[in-house]
LUMKE-630822 format. One record per residue (C-alpha): residue in one letter; chain; x, y, z. Coordinates in steps of 0.1 Angstrom, whole numbers, plus 5000, padded with zeros to 4 digits. Layout:
<recs>
> a,A,X,Y,Z
...
</recs>
This chain:
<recs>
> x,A,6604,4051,2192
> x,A,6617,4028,2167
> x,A,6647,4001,2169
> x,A,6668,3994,2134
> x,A,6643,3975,2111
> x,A,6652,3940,2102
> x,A,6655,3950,2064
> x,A,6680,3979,2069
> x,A,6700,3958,2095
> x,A,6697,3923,2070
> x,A,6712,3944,2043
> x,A,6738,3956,2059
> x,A,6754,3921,2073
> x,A,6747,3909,2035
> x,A,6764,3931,2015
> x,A,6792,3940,2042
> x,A,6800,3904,2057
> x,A,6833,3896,2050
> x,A,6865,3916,2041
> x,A,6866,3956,2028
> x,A,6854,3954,1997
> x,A,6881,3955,1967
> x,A,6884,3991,1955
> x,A,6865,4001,1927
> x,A,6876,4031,1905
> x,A,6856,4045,1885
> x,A,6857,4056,1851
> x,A,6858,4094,1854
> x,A,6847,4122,1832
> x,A,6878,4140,1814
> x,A,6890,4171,1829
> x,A,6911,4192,1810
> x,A,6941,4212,1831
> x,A,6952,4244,1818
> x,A,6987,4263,1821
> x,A,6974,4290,1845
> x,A,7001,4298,1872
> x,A,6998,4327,1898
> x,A,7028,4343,1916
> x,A,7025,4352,1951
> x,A,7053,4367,1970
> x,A,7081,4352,1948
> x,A,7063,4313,1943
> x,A,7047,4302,1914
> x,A,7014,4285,1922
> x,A,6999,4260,1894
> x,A,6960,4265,1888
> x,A,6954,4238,1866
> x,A,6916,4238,1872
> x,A,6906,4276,1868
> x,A,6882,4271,1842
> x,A,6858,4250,1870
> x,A,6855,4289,1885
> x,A,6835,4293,1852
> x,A,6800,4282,1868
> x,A,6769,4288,1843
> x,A,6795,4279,1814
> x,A,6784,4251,1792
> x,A,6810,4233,1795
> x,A,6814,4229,1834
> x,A,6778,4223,1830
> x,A,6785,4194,1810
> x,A,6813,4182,1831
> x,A,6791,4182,1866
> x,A,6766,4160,1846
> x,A,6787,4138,1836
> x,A,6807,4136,1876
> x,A,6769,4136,1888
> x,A,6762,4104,1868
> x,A,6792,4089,1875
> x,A,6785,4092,1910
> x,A,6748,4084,1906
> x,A,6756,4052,1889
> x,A,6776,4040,1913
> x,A,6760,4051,1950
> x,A,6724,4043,1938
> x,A,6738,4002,1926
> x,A,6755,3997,1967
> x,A,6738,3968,1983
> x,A,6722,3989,2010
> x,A,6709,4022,1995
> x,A,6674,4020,1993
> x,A,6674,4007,2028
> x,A,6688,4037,2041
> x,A,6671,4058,2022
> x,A,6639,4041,2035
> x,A,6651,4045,2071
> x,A,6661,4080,2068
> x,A,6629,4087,2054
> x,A,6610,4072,2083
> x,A,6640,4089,2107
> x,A,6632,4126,2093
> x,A,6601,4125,2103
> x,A,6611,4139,2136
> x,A,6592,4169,2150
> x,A,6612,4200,2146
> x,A,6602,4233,2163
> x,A,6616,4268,2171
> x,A,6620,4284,2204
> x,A,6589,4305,2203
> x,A,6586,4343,2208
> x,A,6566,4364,2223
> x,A,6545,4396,2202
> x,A,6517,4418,2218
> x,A,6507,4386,2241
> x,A,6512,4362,2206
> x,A,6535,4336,2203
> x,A,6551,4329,2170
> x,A,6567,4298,2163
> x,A,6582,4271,2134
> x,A,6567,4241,2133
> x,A,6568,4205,2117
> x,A,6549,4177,2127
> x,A,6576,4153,2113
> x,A,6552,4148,2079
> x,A,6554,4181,2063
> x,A,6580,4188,2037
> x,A,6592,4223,2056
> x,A,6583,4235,2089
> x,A,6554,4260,2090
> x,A,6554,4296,2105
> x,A,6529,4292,2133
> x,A,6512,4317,2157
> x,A,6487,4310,2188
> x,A,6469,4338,2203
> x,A,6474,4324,2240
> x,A,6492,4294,2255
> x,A,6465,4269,2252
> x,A,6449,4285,2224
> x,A,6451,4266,2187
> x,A,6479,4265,2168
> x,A,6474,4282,2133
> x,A,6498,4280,2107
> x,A,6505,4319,2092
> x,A,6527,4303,2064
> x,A,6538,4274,2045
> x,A,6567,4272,2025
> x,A,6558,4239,2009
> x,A,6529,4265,1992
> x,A,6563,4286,1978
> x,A,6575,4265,1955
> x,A,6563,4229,1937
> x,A,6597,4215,1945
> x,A,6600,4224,1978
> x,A,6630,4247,1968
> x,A,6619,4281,1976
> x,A,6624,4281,2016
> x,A,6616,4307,2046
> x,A,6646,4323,2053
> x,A,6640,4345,2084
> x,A,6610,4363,2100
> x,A,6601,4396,2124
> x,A,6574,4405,2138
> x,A,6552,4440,2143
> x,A,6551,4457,2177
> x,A,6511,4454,2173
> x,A,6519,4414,2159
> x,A,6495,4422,2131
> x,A,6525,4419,2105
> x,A,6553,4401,2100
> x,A,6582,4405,2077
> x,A,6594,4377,2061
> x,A,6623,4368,2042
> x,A,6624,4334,2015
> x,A,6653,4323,1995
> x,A,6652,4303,1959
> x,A,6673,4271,1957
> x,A,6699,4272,1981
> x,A,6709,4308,1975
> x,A,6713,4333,2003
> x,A,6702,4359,1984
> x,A,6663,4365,1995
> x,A,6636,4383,1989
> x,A,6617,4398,2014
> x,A,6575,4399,2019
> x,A,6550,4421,2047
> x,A,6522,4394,2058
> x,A,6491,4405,2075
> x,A,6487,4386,2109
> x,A,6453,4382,2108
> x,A,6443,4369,2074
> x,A,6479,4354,2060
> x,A,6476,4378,2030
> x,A,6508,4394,2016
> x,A,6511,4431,2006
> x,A,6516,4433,1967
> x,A,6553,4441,1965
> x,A,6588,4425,1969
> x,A,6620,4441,1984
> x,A,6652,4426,1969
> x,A,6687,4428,1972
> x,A,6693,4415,2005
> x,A,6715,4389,2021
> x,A,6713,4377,2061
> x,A,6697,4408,2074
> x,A,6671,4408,2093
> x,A,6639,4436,2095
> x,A,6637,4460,2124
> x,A,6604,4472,2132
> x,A,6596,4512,2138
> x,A,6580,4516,2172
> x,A,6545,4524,2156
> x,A,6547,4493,2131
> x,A,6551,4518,2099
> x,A,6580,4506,2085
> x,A,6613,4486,2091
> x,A,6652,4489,2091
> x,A,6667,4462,2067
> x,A,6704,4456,2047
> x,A,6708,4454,2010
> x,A,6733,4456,1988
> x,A,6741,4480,1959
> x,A,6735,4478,1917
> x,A,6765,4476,1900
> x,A,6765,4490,1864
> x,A,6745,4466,1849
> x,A,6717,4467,1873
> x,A,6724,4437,1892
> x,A,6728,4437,1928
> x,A,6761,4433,1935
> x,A,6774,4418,1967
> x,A,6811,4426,1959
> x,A,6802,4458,1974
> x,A,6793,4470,2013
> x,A,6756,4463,2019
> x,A,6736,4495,2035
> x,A,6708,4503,2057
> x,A,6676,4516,2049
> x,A,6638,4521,2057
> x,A,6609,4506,2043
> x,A,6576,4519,2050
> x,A,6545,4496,2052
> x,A,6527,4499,2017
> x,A,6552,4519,1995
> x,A,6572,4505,1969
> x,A,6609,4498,1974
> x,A,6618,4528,1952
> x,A,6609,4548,1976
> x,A,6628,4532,2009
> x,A,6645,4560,2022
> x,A,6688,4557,2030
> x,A,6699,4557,2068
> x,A,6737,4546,2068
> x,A,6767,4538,2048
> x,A,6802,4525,2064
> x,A,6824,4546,2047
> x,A,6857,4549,2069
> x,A,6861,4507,2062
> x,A,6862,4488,2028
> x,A,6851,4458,2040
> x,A,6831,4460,2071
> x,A,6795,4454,2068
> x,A,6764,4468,2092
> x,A,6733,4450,2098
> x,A,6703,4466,2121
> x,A,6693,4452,2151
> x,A,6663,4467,2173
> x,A,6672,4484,2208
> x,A,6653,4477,2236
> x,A,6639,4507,2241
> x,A,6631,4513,2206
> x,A,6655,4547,2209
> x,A,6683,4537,2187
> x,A,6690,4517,2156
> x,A,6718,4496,2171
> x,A,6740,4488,2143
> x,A,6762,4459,2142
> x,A,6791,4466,2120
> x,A,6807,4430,2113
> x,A,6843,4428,2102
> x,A,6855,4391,2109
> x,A,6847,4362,2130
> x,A,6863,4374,2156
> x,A,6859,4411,2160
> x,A,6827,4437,2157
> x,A,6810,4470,2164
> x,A,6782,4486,2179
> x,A,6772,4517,2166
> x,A,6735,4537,2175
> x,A,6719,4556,2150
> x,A,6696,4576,2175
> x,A,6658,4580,2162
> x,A,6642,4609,2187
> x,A,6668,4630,2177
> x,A,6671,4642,2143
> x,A,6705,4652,2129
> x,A,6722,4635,2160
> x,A,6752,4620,2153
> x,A,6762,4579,2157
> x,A,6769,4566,2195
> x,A,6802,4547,2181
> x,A,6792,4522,2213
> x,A,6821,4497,2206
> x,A,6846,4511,2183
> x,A,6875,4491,2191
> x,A,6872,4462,2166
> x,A,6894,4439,2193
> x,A,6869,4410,2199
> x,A,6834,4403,2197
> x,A,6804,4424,2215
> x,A,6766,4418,2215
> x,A,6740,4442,2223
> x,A,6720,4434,2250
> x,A,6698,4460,2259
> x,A,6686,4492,2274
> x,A,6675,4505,2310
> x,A,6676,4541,2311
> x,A,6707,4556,2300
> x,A,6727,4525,2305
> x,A,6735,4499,2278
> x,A,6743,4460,2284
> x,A,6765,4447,2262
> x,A,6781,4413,2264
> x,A,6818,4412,2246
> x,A,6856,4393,2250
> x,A,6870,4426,2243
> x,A,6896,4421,2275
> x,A,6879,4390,2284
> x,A,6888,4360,2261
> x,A,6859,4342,2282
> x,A,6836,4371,2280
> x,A,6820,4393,2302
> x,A,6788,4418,2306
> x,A,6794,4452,2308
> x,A,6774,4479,2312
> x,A,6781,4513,2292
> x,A,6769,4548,2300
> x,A,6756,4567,2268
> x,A,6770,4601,2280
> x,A,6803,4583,2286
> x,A,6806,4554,2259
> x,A,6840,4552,2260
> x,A,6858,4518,2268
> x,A,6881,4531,2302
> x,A,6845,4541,2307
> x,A,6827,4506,2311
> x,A,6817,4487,2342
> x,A,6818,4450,2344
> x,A,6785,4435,2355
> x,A,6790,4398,2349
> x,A,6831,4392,2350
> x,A,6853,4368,2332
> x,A,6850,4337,2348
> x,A,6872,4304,2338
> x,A,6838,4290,2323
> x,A,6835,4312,2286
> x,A,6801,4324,2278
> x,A,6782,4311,2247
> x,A,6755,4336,2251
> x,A,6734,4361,2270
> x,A,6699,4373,2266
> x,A,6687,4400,2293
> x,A,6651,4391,2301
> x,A,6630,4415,2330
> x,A,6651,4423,2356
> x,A,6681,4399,2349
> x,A,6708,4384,2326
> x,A,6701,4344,2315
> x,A,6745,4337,2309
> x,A,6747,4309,2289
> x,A,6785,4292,2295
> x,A,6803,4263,2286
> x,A,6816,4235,2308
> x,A,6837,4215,2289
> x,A,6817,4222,2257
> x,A,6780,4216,2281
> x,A,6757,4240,2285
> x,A,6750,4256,2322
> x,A,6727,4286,2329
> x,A,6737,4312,2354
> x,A,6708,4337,2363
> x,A,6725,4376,2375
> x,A,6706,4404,2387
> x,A,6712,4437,2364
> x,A,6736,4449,2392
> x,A,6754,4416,2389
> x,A,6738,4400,2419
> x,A,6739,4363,2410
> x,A,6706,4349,2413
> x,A,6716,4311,2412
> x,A,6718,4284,2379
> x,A,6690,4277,2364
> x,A,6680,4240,2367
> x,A,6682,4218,2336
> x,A,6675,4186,2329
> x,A,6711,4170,2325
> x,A,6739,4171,2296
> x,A,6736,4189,2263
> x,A,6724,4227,2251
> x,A,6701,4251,2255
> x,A,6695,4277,2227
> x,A,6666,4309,2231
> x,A,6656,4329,2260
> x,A,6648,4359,2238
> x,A,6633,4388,2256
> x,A,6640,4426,2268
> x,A,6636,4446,2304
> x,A,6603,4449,2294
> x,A,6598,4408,2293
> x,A,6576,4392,2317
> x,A,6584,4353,2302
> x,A,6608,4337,2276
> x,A,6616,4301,2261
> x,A,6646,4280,2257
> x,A,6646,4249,2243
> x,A,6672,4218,2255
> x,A,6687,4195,2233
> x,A,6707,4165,2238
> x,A,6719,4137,2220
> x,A,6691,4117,2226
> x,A,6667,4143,2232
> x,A,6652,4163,2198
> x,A,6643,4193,2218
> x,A,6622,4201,2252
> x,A,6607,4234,2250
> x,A,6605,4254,2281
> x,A,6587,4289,2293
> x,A,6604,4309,2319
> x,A,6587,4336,2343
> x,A,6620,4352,2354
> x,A,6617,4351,2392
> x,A,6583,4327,2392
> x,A,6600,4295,2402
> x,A,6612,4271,2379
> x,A,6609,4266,2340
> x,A,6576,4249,2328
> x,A,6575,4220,2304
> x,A,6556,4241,2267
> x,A,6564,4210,2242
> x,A,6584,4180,2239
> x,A,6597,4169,2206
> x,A,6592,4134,2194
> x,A,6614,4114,2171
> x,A,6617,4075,2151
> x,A,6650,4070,2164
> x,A,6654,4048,2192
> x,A,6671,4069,2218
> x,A,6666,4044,2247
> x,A,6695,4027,2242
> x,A,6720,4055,2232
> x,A,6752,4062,2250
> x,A,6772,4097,2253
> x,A,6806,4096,2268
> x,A,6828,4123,2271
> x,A,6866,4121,2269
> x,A,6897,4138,2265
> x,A,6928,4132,2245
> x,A,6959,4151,2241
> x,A,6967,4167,2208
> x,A,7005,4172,2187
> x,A,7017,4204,2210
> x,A,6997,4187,2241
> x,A,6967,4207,2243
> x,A,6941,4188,2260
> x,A,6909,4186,2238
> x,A,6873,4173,2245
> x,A,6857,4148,2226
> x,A,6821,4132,2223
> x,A,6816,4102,2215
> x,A,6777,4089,2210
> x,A,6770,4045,2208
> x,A,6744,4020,2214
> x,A,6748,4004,2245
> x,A,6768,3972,2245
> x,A,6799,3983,2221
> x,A,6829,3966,2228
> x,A,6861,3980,2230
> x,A,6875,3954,2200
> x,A,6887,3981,2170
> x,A,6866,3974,2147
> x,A,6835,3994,2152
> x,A,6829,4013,2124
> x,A,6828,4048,2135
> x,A,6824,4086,2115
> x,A,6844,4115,2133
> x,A,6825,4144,2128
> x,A,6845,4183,2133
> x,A,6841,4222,2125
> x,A,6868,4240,2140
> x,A,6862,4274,2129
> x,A,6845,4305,2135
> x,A,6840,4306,2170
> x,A,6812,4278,2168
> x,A,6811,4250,2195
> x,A,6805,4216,2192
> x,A,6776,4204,2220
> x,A,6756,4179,2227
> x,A,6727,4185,2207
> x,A,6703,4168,2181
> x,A,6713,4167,2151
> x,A,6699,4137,2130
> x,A,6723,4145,2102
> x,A,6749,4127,2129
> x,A,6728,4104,2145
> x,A,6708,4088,2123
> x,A,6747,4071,2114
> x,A,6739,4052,2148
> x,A,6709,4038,2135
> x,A,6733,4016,2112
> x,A,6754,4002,2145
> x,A,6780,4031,2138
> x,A,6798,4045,2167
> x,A,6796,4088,2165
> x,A,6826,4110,2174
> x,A,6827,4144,2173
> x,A,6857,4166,2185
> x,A,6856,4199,2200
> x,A,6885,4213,2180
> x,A,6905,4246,2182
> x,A,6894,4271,2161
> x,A,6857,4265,2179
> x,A,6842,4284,2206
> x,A,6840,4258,2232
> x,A,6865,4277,2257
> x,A,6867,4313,2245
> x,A,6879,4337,2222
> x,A,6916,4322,2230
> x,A,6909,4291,2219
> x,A,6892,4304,2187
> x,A,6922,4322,2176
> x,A,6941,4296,2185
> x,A,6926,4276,2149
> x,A,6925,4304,2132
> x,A,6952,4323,2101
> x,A,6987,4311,2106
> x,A,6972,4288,2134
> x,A,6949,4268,2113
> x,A,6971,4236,2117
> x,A,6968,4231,2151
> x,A,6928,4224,2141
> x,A,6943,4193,2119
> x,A,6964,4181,2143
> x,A,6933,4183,2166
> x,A,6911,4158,2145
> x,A,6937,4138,2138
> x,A,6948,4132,2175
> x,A,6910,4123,2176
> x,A,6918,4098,2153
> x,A,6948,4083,2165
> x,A,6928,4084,2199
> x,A,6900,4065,2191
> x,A,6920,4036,2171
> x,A,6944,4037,2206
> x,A,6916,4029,2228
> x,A,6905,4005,2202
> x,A,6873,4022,2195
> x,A,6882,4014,2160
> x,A,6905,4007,2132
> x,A,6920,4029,2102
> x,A,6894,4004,2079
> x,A,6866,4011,2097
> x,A,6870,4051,2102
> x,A,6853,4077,2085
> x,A,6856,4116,2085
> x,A,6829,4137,2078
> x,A,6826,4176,2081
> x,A,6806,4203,2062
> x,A,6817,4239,2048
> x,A,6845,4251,2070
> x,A,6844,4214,2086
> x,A,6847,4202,2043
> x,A,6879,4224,2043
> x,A,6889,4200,2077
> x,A,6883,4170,2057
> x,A,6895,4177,2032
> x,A,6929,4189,2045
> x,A,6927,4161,2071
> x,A,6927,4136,2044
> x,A,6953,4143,2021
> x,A,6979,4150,2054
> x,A,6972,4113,2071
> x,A,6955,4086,2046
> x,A,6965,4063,2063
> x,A,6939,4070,2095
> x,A,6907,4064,2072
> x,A,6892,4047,2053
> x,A,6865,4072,2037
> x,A,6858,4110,2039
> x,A,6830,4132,2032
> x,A,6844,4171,2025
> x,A,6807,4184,2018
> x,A,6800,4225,2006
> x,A,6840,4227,2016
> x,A,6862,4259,2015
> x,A,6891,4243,1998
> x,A,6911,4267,1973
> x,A,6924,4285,2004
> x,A,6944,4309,1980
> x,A,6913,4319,1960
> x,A,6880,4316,1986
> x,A,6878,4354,1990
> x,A,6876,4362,1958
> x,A,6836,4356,1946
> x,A,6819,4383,1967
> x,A,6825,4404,1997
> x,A,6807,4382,2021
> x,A,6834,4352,2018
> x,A,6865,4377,2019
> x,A,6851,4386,2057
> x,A,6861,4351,2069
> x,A,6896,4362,2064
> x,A,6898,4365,2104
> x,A,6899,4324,2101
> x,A,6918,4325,2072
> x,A,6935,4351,2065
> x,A,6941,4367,2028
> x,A,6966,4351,2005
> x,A,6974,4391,1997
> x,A,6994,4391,2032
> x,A,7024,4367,2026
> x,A,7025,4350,2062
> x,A,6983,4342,2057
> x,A,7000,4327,2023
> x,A,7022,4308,2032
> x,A,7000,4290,2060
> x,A,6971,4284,2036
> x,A,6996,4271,2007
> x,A,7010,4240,2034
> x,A,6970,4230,2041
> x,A,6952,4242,2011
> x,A,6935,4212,2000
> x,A,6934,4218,1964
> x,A,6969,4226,1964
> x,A,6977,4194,1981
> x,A,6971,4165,1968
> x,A,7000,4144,1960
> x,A,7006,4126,1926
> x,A,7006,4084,1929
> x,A,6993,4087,1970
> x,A,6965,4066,1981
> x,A,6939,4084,1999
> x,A,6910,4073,2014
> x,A,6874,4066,1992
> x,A,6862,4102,1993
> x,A,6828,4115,1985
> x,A,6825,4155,1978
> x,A,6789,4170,1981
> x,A,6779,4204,1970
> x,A,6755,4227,1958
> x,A,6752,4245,1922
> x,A,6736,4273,1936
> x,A,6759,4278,1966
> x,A,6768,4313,1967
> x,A,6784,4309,2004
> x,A,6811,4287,1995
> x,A,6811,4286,1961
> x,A,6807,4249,1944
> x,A,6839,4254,1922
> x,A,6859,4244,1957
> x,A,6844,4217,1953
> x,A,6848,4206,1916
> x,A,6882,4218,1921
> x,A,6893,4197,1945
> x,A,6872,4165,1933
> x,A,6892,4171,1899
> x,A,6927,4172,1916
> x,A,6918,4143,1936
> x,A,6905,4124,1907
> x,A,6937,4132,1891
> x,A,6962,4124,1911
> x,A,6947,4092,1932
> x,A,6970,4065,1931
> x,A,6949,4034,1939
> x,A,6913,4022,1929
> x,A,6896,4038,1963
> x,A,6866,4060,1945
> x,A,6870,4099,1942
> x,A,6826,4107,1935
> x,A,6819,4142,1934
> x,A,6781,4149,1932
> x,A,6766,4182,1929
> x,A,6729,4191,1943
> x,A,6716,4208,1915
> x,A,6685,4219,1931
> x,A,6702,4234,1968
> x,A,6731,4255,1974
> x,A,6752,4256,2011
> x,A,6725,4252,2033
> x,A,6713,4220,2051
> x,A,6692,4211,2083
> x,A,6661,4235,2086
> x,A,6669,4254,2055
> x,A,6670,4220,2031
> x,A,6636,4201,2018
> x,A,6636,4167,2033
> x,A,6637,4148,2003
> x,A,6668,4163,1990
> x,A,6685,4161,2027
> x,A,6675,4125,2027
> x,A,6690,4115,1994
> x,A,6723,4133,2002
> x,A,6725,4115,2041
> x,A,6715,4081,2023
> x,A,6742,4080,1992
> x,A,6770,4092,2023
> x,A,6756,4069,2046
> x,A,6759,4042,2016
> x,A,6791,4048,2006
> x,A,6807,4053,2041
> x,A,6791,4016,2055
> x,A,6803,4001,2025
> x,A,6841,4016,2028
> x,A,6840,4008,2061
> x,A,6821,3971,2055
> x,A,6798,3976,2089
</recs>
């Protein structure tokens, strides 16, 4: 493990000694504003920038080259870029692996050995047997662009199904791999979006999603994907059609294997915060659909299958979840039998592994393990090592051993295998990492937020900070869609420490990290209270004299952009930079490019219901910003091929920002135009590297560190 290089920590104190720096504006590309106005419910609502929704037009074209140079010009000339770029480099060459899983006595696996480009698709024939990689990524593409999306393997293990996507885009394309010599069958499927491949019991074919043609031929994910069959060796003309939702517009199935390998088990997603379980049975032709969970009231996960008895994990009358289990000649909910009950600790996750359930909960946002017997005998914790997550134990009744992995933040990843019921979990592979984790510090606190909700907080330092206000420190949120902040590794975060920066990150409303309540609670006409969260996070830390308004930055990514952003333009005067990166942030307008973004409306909400309206119009960001106000020196990432949250949010908002700033703090918008929405794992190194060096620039120079 390496401490902060003398260059890197030389550049800093010279270029950031001293006063802020004066604010610099820069001189921005012309953006033209139009007269478009929409009426909704009686307001008129100005759209000066509609013609930005134009992407592939010439002229937006031009006008991101001309925002990208602008923003080039000046993050690539700050004292301490190629420092950090240097450091980062040397920083991403942490190992990075997947929870393995278990085929036919294989165990498949991603792995990179902190060198590589991407991580490779590995498989061993044994625990201590060698490691062979069955596929490289970096081989893909020449840029490193083309990336492995997702993967499932055979019954037999002697194929594997695999799924790669082409510059940032979630559409993919998926591929049939032989095992044994790495060799692909000669055809493509296409169409397909986030599905995943669900093997037939004999290995001859597999279940996936895709989407319809529209008139022109093109697959068009404005409409409900469906489910079909592939069969090993046969051209996708001739997949065969298993189901259609036709009773919904809008709710979409993806397959997912059962246990047992008797049904299909559909997943019919509607929103973030309610789905269904249907089973297509396969030993009975002409059956009809097991409509499993039907309720659409909260979320369910399948489990698994002993018998004629389903486990299904769900907050459907639980807001903290529960496992119940569900007869299949009496589905129906008055019908269910709790196995694991609600506890006041909510359930992240369950896996059902042998003869037991692994119930992953939350303690204050930190991950604990209960072990329970299928009749809902507890069978005591399972011992971890000490704060932060776990992620894995994938299995079914028929399992004999599983992995998890634990994280921490400063811990890349320990890899364990579990023997349900052999004693305690075995050490597979330990992660190293460049960062120097010896000396990190993780505190946990809680403040109170603007209606008195008391809220967690994280808060990750080198040892030896002093309590003055004036370290310079990022606050890092999501808020949304159920997902909860933990302590895990995430170098994106903590390679910020690295430069002497203090790390917060809040667990906000609108996250998972204590049910299905507190979800809804940031969610649709509730969305404020996840502002008010981050920003009593703010005023918190500058109480306690963490820091100061001049040496605080924000930073937050897709639904967390669209809490930056928002954040920003309501209290300037708490920061001194933000980073709104692949943001949602024309809340009026964010459903309307494809099918898949008008299903976050269970956050949201639709700007077609007038109360989802009017609470999106008070926080929209691109409806926000206010002419002659001073906001904080903000730099917008994004991705021209983004077809998640489209990039137009982004040029959007940069332009209205631009426009109405009313001192010399910078407004840079710079657009990947070799990615799209996806980071982490799914983003070569090089390009995640250049986008974490120009932030990590610009925020150390905003906030002189």
């Amino acid at each position: 493990m390496k401490a902060l290089p003398i260059v890197l920590a030389a550049a800093l104190l010279t270029a950031c000694a001293g006063l802020r720096p004066a604010p610099v504006s820069p001189a921005y590309p012309e953006t033209r504003r139009v007269d478009q106005v929409d009426e909704y419910f009686g307001t008129r609502v100005a759209d000066p920038y509609r013609w930005l929704e134009a992407m592939g037009a010439a002229e937006v074209d031009d006008w991101i080259e001309a925002q990208n140079e602008v923003a080039r010009e000046f993050l690539t000339a700050l004292p301490n870029y190629e420092a950090i770029h240097a450091r980062l480099d040397e920083l991403w060459r942490t190992e990075r692996m997947t929870v393995p899983r278990v085929h036919a006595g294989r165990y498949f696996f991603e792995f990179n050995d902190g060198e590589a480009t991407l991580s490779r698709l590995m498989v061993t024939d044994g625990l201590d047997a060698e490691w062979r990689p069955l596929l490289d990524p970096a081989e893909l593409s020449e840029d490193g662009t083309t990336l492995l999306a997702r993967w499932n393997v055979s019954p037999e293990a002697d194929l594997v199904a695999w799924a790669a996507t082409e510059g940032g885009s979630d559409w993919t394309s998926w591929h049939v791999r032989r095992t044994d010599t790495g060799e692909d069958l000669p055809y493509t499927l296409r169409g397909t979006k986030f599905t995943n491949a669900v093997w037939l019991r004999d290995g001859s074919g597999f279940y996936y999603a895709r989407y319809p043609k529209n008139g022109a031929g093109e697959w068009d994910d404005l409409q409900q994907p469906e489910l079909w069959l592939h069969r090993v060796g046969t051209p996708q003309s001739e997949d065969q059609h298993v189901f259609a939702i036709t009773d919904h517009p809008t709710r979409v199935p993806f397959p997912l294997p059962s246990s047992d390998g008797r049904h299909l088990v559909v997943m019919v997603w509607q929103d973030s915060r309610a789905n269904g379980i249907y089973l297509l049975p396969l030993d009975e032709p002409g059956a009809g659909i097991i409509r499993l969970v039907d309720s659409f009231d909260g979320r369910a996960a399948y489990l698994g299958t002993v018998g004629d008895t389903v486990y299904v994990s769900t907050s459907i009358g639980a807001p903290r979840g529960r496992v119940v289990a569900i007869d299949l000649a009496r589905p129906g909910q008055e019908h269910w039998r709790d196995v694991v009950a609600e506890s006041g600790l909510p359930i992240e996750g369950v896996t059902l592994v042998g003869d037991r359930f692994f119930v992953h909960r939350l303690e204050d946002a930190k991950s604990r393990v209960d072990q329970v017997a299928l009749d809902g005998t507890p069978l005591g914790p399972l011992p971890l090592p000490g704060i932060g997550r776990v992620s894995g134990f994938a299995g079914s009744p028929e399992s004999t051993e599983t992995f998890f992995e634990f994280q921490s933040f400063d811990n890349p990843g320990t890899v364990y295998r579990v023997q349900p019921g052999q004693g305690e979990p075995e050490r597979f592979y330990q992660k190293s990492t460049a960062l120097d984790t010896d000396s990190l510090v993780t505190r946990q606190v809680f403040y109170t937020s603007k209606d008195g909700t008391r809220v967690p907080m994280f808060i990750v330092h080198r040892a030896g900070v002093a309590l003055d206000g004036r370290n310079p420190t990022m606050l890092y949120g999501y808020g949304g869609f159920n997902v909860s902040m933990t302590p895990s590794w995430d170098l994106r975060l903590l390679g910020w420490l690295d430069l002497g920066g203090v790390l917060a990150i809040a667990n906000l409303r609108g996250g998972g990290e204590y049910g299905a309540d507190w979800h809804a609670a940031g969610t649709r006409e509730r969305k404020q209270n996840t502002f008010d969260d981050f920003i009593a996070a703010a005023e918190w830390l500058i109480a306690e004299r963490w820091t100061a308004p001049d040496r605080l930055a924000i930073y937050g990514r897709s639904n967390g952009g669209l809490l930056v952003g928002a954040v920003q333009l309501q209290r300037p005067d708490l920061f001194a930079a933000a980073g709104p990166a692949v943001g949602v942030l024309d809340m009026l307008r964010y459903h309307t490019p494809s099918a898949n973004a008008r299903a976050w409306a269970g956050d949201y909400g639709l700007s077609e219901i007038e109360s989802d309206f009017r609470a999106q119009l008070a926080y929209s960001p691109v409806h926000n910003t206010r002419r002659g106000a001073c906001y904080p020196a903000t730099l917008i990432h994004t991705g021209k091929f983004d077809d998640r949250v489209v990039p137009w949010h982004s040029y959007k908002f940069a332009a209205a920002l631009q426009h109405d700033q009313g001192c010399d703090w910078p407004v840079l918008l710079k657009t990947e135009t070799r990615a799209g929405h996806a980071s982490g794992g799914a983003k070569p190194r090089h390009l995640l590297i250049e986008e974490f060096a120009e932030l990590y620039a610009f925020f150390a120079w905003a906030l002189r560190m």
